[in-house]
C-alpha positions in Angstrom: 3.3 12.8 116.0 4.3 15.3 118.7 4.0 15.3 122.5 1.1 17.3 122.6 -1.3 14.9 120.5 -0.4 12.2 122.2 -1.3 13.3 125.7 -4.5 14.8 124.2 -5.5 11.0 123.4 -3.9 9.3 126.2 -7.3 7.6 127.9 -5.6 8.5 131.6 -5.1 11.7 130.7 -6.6 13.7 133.5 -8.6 16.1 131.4 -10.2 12.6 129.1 -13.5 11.6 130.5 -13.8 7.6 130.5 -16.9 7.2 130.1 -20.1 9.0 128.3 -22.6 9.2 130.2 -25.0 12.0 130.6 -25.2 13.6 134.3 -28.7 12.5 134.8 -27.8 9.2 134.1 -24.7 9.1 136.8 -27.1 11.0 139.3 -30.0 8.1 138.5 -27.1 5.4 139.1 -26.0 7.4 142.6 -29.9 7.6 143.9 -30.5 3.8 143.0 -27.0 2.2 144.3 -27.5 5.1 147.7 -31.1 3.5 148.1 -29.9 -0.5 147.8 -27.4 0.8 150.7 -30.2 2.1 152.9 -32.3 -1.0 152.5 -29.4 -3.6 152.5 -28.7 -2.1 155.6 -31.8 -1.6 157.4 -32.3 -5.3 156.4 -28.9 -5.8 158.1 -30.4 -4.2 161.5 -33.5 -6.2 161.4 -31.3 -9.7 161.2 -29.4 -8.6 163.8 -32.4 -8.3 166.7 -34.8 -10.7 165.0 -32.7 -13.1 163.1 -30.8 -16.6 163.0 -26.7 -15.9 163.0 -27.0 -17.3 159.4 -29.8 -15.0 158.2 -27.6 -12.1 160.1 -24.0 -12.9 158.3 -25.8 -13.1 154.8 -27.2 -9.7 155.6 -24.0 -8.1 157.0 -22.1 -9.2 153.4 -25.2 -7.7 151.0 -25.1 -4.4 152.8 -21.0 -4.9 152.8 -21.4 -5.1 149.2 -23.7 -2.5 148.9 -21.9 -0.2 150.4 -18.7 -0.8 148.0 -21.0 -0.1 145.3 -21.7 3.1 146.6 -18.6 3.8 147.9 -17.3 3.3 143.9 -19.9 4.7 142.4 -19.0 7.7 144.4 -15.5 8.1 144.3 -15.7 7.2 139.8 -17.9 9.3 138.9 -19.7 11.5 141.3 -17.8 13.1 144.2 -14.8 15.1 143.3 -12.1 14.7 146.2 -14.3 11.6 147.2 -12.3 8.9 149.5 -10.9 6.1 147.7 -13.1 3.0 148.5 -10.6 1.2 149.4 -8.9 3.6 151.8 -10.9 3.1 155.0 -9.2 1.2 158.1 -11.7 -2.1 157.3 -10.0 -2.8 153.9 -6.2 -1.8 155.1 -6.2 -4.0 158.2 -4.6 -6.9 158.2 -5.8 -10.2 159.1 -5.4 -11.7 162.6 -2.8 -14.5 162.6 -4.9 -17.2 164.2 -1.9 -20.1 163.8 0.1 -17.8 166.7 
């Protein structure tokens, strides 16, 4: 089998789509993961004025992981030149040493 063939079936090939979805499906996926975001995180806001530090932390993590969601969902399969979602300063940061 040549060269060519093989890179026309390669799965990581840049021009192979991985998945087969239609667009209206993605776009569905986008508006429904973007609206969870919004909620998660206006839920987040409330917490923070009204609520116990418990009720506040759980809140802070759901719209944390909301927003990876969207972030993902984003950079896979919606937004081309999209950021990473794992590039922002948040993720690359590295942990306090708290035994110093």
């Amino acid at each position: 089998m040549n060269m060519s063939k093989l890179r026309q079936h390669d799965p990581w090939s840049e021009n192979t789509r991985l998945y087969n979805r239609k667009k209206s499906e993605i776009e569905d996926l986008f508006r429904e993961v973007e609206s969870e975001m919004k909620l998660q995180h206006l839920r987040y806001l409330e917490r923070k004025e009204n609520g116990s530090k418990k009720d506040k932390i759980r809140a802070l993590l759901k719209y944390t992981r909301a927003k990876a969601v969207y972030d993902t969902v984003r950079w896979v399969a919606v937004k081309r030149g999209a950021r990473h979602p794992l590039s922002s300063s948040f993720v690359n940061q590295s942990a306090p040493n708290n035994g110093q």
